[in-house]
C-alpha positions in Angstrom: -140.5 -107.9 -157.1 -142.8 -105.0 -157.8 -146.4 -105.1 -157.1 -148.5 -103.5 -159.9 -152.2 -103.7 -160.5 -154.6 -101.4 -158.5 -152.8 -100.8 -154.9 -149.4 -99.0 -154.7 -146.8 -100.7 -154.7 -144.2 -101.6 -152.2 -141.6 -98.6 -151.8 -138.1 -99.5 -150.8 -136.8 -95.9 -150.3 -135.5 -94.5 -146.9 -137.6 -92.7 -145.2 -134.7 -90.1 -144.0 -137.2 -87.3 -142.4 -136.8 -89.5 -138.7 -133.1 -89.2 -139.9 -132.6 -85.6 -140.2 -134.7 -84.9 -137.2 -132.1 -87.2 -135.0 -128.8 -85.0 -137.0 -131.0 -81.6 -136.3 -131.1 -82.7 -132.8 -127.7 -83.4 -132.2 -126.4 -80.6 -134.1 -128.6 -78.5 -131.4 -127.3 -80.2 -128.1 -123.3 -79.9 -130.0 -124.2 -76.1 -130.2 -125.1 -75.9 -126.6 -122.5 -77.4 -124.9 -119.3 -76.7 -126.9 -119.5 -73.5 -124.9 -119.4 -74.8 -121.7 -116.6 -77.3 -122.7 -114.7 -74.1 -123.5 -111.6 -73.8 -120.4 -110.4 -70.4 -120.1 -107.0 -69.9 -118.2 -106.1 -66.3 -117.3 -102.3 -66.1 -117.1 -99.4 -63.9 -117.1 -96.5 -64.8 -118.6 -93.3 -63.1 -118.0 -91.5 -61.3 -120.7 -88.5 -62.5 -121.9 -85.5 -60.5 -121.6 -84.0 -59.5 -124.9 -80.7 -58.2 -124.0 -78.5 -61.2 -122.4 -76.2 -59.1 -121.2 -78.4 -56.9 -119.0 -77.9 -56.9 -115.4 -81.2 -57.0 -113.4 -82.3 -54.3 -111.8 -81.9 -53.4 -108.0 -84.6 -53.7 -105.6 -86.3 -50.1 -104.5 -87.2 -50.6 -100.8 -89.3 -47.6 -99.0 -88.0 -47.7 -95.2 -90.2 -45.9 -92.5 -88.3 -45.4 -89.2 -89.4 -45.6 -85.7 -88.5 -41.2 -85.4 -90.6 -40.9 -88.7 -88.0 -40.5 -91.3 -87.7 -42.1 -94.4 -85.5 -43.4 -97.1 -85.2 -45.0 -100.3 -82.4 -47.5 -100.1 -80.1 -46.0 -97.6 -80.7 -42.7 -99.0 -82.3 -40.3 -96.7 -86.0 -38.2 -98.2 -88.2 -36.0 -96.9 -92.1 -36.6 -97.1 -92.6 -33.4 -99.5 -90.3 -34.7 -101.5 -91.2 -38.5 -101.5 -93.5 -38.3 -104.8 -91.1 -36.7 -107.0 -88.6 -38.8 -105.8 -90.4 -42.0 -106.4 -91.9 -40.7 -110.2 -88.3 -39.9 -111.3 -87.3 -44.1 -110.0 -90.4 -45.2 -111.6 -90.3 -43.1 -115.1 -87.5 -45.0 -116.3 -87.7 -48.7 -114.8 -89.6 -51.7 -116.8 -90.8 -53.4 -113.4 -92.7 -51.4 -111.1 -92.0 -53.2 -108.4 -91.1 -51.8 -104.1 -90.6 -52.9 -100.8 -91.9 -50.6 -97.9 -90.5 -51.5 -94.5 -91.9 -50.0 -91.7 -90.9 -49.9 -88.3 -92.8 -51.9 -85.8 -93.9 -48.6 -84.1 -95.2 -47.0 -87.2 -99.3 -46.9 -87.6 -100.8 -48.5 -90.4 -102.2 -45.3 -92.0 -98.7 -44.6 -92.2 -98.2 -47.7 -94.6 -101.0 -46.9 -96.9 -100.2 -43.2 -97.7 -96.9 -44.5 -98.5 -98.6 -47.0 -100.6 -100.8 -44.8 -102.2 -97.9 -42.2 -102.8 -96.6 -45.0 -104.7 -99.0 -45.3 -106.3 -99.2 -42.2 -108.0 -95.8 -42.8 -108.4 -96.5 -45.7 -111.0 -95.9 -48.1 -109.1 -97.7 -51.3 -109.8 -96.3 -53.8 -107.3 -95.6 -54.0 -103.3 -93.7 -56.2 -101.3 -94.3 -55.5 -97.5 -90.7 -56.4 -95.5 -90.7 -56.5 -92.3 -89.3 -54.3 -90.0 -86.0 -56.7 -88.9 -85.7 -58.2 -92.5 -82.4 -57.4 -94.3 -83.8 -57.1 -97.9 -80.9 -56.9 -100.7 -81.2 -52.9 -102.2 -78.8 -54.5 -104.5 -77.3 -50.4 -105.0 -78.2 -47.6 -105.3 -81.5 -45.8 -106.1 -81.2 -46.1 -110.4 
């Protein structure tokens, strides 16, 4: 049924301009918030180990005496020659990993140089044992 004579006639299109202004809408608020739906988990995953066969490498562990001396699993060093010592372990091992035990009547400072010796050293990664703790050297220094 179409009107025709003098008026227009009756249109039975869409109007679709209140329809794209809804989409435009949506697409805006869609754009805004998938960012914040974003979850970001920071992890570390160890590596694998390739070779089956491959025995695990011993522990290193630092040891600070009560007299001041020091050793590096059972094996006695002097503090001039701690560094070296430590960057020849560390040069060749994949986990840069030590224990420092210190005796109860060590100062702290004493700790931290070690640490920071270690450091330097290349060390990544320490494990503070203390002083009566039996921690398995697993060997000698490699």
């Amino acid at each position: 049924m179409s009107m025709t004579g003098v008026g227009k006639g009756m249109n039975s299109d869409i109007n679709i301009t209140p329809f794209i202004d809804v989409l435009l809408v949506l697409l805006v608020i869609f754009m805004i918030t998938l960012p914040m739906a974003r979850k970001v988990l920071d992890i570390q995953v160890p590596v694998e180990n390739t070779e089956k066969n491959q025995k695990p490498t011993p522990q290193i562990v630092l040891s600070i005496h009560a007299d001041g001396s020091m050793d590096i699993n059972t094996q006695p060093v002097l503090k001039a020659e701690l560094a070296s010592r430590l960057l020849g372990i560390y040069s060749v091992r994949p986990d840069k990993l030590i224990f420092i035990k210190a005796d109860n009547s060590r100062k702290f400072m004493e700790v931290i140089e070690l640490i920071d010796v270690a450091r330097g050293a290349g060390v990544k990664v320490f494990g503070l044992a203390p002083a009566d703790a039996n921690v398995a050297t697993g060997g000698g220094v490699q």
